[in-house]
MISEFI-410165 format. One record per residue: residue number from 0; residue in three letters; x, y, z of N, C-alpha, C in turn. Coordinates in steps of 0.2 Angstrom, whole numbers, plus 2048, in hexadecimal, padded with zeros to 3 digits. Layout:
<atoms>
  lummar  zavex  npx  npy  npz  capx  capy  capz  cpx  cpy  cpz
     NUM    ALA    X    Y    Z     X     Y     Z    X    Y    Z
...
</atoms>
This chain:
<atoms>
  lummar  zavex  npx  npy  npz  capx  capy  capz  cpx  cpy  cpz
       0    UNK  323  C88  B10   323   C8B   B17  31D  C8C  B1A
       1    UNK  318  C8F  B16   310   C93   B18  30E  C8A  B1C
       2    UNK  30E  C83  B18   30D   C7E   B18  310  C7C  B20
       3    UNK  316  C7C  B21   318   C7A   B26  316  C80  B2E
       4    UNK  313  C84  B2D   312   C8A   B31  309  C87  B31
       5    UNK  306  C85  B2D   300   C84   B2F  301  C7E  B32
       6    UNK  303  C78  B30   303   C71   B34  308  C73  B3D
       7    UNK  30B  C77  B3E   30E   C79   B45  308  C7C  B49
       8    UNK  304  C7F  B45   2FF   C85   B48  2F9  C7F  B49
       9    UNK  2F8  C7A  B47   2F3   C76   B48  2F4  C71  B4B
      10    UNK  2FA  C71  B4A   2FD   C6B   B53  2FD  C6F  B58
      11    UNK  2FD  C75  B58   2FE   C79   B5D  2F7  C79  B60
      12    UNK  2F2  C7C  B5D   2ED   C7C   B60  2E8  C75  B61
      13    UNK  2EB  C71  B5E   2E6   C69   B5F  2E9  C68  B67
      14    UNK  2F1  C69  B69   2F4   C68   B6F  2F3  C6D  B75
      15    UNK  2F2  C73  B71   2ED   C76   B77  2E8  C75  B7A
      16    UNK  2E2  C73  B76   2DD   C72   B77  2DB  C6B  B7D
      17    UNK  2E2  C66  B79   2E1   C60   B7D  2E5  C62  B85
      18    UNK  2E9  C64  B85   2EC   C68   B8B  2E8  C6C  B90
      19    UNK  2E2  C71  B8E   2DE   C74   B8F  2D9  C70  B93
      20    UNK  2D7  C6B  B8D   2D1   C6A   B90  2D1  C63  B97
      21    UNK  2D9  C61  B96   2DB   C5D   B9C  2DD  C5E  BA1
      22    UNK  2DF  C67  BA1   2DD   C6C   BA7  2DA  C6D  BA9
      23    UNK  2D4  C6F  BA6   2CD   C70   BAA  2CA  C6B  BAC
      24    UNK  2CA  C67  BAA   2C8   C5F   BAD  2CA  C5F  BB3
      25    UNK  2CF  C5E  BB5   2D5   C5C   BB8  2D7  C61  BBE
      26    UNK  2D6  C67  BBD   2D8   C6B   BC2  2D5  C72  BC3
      27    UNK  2CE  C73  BBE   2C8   C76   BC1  2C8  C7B  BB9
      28    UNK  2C3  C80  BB7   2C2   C83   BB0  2C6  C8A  BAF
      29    UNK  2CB  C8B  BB7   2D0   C8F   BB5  2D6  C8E  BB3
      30    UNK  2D8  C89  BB3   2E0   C84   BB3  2E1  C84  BAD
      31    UNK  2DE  C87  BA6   2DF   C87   B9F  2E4  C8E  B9F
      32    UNK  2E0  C91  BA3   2E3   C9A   BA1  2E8  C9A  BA6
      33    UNK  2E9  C98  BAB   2EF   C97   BB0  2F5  C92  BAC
      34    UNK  2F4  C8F  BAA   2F8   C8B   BA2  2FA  C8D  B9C
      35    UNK  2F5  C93  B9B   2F8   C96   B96  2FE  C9D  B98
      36    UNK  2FD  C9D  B9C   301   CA3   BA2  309  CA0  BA2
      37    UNK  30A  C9B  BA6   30F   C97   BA5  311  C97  B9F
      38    UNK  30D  C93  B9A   311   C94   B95  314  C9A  B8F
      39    UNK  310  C9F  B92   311   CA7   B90  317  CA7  B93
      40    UNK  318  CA6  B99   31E   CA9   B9C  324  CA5  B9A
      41    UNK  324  CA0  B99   328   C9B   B96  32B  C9D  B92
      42    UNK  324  C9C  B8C   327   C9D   B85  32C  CA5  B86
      43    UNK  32A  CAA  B8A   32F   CB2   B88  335  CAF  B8A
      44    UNK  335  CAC  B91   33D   CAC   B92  340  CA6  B8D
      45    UNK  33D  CA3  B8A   341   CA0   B84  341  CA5  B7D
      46    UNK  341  CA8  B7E   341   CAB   B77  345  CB0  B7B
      47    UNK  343  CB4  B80   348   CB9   B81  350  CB7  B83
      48    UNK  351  CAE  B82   357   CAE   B83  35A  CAC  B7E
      49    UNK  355  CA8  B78   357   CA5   B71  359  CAA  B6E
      50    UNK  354  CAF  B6C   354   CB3   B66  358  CB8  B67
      51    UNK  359  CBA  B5F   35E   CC0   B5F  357  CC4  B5C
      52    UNK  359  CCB  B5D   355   CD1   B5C  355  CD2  B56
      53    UNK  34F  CD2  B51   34D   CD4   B4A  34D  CDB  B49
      54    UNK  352  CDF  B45   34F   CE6   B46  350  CE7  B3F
      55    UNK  350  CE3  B3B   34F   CE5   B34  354  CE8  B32
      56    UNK  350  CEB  B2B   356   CF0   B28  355  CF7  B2D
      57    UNK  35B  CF9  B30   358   CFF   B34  359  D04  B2F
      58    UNK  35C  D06  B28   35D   D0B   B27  358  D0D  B24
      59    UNK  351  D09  B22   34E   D0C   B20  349  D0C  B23
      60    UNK  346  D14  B23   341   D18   B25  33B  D13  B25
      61    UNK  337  D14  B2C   331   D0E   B2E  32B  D11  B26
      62    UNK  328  D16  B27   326   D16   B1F  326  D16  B19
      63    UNK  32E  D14  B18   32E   D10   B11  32F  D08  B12
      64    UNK  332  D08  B18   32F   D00   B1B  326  CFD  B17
      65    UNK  322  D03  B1C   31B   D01   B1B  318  D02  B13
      66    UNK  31C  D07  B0E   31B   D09   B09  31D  D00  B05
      67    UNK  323  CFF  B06   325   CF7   B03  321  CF1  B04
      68    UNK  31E  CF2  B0D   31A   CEC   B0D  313  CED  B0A
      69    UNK  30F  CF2  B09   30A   CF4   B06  30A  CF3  AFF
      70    UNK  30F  CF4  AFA   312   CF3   AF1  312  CEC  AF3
      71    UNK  316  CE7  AF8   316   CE0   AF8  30D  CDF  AF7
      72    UNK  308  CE1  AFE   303   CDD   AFE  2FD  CDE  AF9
      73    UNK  2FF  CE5  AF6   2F7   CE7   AEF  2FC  CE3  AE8
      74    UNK  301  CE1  AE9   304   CDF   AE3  305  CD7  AE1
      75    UNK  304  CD4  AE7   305   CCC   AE8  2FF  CC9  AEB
      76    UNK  2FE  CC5  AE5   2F6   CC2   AE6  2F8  CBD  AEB
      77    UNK  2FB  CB7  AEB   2FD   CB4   AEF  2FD  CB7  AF7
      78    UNK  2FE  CBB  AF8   2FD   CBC   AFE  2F8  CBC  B00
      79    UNK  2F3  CC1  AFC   2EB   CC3   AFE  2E8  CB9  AFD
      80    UNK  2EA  CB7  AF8   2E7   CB1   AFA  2E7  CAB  AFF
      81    UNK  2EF  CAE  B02   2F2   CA8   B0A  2EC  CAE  B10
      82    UNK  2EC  CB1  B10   2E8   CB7   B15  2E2  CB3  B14
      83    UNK  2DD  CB5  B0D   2D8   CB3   B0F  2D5  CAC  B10
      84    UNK  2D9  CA7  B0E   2D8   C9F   B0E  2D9  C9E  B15
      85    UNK  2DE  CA3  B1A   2DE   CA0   B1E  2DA  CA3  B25
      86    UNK  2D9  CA7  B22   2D2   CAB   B26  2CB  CA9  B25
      87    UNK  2C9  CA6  B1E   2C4   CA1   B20  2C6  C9A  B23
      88    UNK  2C9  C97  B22   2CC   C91   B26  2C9  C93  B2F
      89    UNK  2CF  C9B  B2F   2CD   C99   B3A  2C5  C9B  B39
      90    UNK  2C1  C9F  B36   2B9   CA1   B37  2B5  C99  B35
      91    UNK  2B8  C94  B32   2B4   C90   B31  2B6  C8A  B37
      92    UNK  2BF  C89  B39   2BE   C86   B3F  2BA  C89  B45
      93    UNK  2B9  C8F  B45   2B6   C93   B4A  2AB  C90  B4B
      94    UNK  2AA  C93  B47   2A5   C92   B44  2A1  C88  B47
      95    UNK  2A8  C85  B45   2A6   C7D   B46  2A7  C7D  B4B
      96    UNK  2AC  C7F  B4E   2AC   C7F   B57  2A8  C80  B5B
      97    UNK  2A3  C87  B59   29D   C8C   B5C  296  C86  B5B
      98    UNK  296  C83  B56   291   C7F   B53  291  C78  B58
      99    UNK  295  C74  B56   297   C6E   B59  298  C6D  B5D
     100    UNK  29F  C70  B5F   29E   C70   B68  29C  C73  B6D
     101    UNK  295  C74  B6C   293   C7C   B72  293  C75  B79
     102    UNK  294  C78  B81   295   C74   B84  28F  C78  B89
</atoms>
């Protein structure tokens, strides 16, 4: 699952980028964030018509909600290691972008 959520997240952002940077060429260096606008407002009304509302388990109390997910994340290594593999991943994409592509 985590495999298929990073490869969607990387087409996502390779697709923006190329989208972005064919705006700004094309119709001046604010038509990236005007395109993102659009597609903010796109994606809510598709989602506020697709989705049904996630409300959880409501019977239980929002504190022992966060008590269960706090016993989950000091208790499961696998998590702290998808967290931090993937927080060095964006610091080191980040980093090569600041590095190599300064414009």
């Amino acid at each position: 699952m985590f495999r298929k959520a990073y490869f969607g997240n990387s087409i996502v952002a390779i697709a923006a980028g190329v989208i972005g940077g064919f705006m700004a060429d094309n119709f001046g260096l604010v038509a990236p964030f005007d395109c993102s606008m659009v597609m903010l407002i796109v994606g809510t009304i598709v989602i506020q018509l697709t989705w049904a509302e996630n409300t959880g388990d409501s019977k239980v109390e929002v504190l022992e909600g966060f008590s269960t997910a706090w016993a989950h994340l000091t208790s499961n290594k696998k998590i702290w290691l998808v967290g931090i593999s993937q927080s060095l991943f964006e610091g080191a994409t980040i980093d090569l972008d600041a590095c190599c592509f300064q414009t």
